[in-house]
C-alpha positions in Angstrom: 0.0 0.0 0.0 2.6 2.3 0.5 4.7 1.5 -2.5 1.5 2.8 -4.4 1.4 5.9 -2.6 4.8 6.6 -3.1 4.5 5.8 -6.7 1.4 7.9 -7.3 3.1 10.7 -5.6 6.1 10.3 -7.6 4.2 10.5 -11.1 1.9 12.8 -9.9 5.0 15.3 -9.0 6.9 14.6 -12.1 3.3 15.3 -14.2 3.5 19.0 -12.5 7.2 19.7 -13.4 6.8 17.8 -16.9 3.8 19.8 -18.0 4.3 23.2 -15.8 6.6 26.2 -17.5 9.7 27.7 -16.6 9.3 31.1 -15.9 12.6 33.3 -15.9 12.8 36.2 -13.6 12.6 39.6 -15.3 15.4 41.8 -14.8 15.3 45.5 -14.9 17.8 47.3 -17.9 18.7 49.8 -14.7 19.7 48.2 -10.8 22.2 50.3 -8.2 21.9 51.0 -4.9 24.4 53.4 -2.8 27.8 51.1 -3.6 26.6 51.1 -7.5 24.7 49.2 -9.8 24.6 48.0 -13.5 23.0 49.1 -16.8 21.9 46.8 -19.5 24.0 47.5 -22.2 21.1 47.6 -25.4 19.8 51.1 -23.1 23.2 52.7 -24.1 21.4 52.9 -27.7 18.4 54.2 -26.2 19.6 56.4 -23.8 23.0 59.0 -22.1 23.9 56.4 -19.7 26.4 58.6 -18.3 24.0 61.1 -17.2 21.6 58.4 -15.6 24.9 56.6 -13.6 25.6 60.4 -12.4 22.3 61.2 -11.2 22.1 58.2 -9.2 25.3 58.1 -7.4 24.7 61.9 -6.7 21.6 60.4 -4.9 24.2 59.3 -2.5 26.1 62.0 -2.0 28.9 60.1 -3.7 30.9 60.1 -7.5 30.4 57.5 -9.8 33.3 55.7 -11.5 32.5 53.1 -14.2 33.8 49.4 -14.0 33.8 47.2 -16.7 31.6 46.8 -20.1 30.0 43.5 -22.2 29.5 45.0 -25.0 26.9 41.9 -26.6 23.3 41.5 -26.3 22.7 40.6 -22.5 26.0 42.3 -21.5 25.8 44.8 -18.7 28.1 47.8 -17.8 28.9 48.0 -14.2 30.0 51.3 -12.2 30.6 52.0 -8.2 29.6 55.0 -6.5 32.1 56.3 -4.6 32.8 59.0 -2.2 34.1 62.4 -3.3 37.8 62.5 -3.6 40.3 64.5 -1.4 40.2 68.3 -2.0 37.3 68.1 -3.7 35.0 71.2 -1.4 31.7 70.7 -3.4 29.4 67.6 -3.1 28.6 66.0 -6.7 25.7 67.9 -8.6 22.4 66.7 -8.7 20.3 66.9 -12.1 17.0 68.4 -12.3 14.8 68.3 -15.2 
């Protein structure tokens, strides 16, 4: 009796995972917080990506300073926000449209 429970559960699971889809997690083409963040690389077509890396590390109170780039479909370009550098006296500008 329970060998046939076991092997009614087992088909029944494998059913579900046979016949359900995968679904992928979306990602956003824009993700920082206050240490940086990435940007999708197909937005540099669309958009100053520059500007929009500024803007949010000025969020912070911080620079940014841009790390690496994939320059492919599904390639991301990476940047840290960091703090102002010695001798600088004025905090980085903020952008307002």
């Amino acid at each position: 009796m329970m060998r046939m429970i076991r092997a009614a559960s087992l088909v029944a699971t494998c059913g579900m995972l046979a016949f359900s889809s995968a679904h992928a997690d979306t990602v956003p083409p824009f993700r920082g917080n206050d240490t940086g963040g990435i940007i999708a690389y197909p937005l540099t077509q669309q958009t100053d990506i520059r500007s929009l890396a500024i803007d949010h590390c000025a969020q912070y109170g911080k620079v940014v300073k841009f790390l690496a780039v994939e320059p492919h479909y599904g390639g991301y370009i990476s940047f840290a926000c960091r703090w102002a550098p010695y001798g600088a006296l004025d905090r980085p500008v903020r952008a307002r449209y």
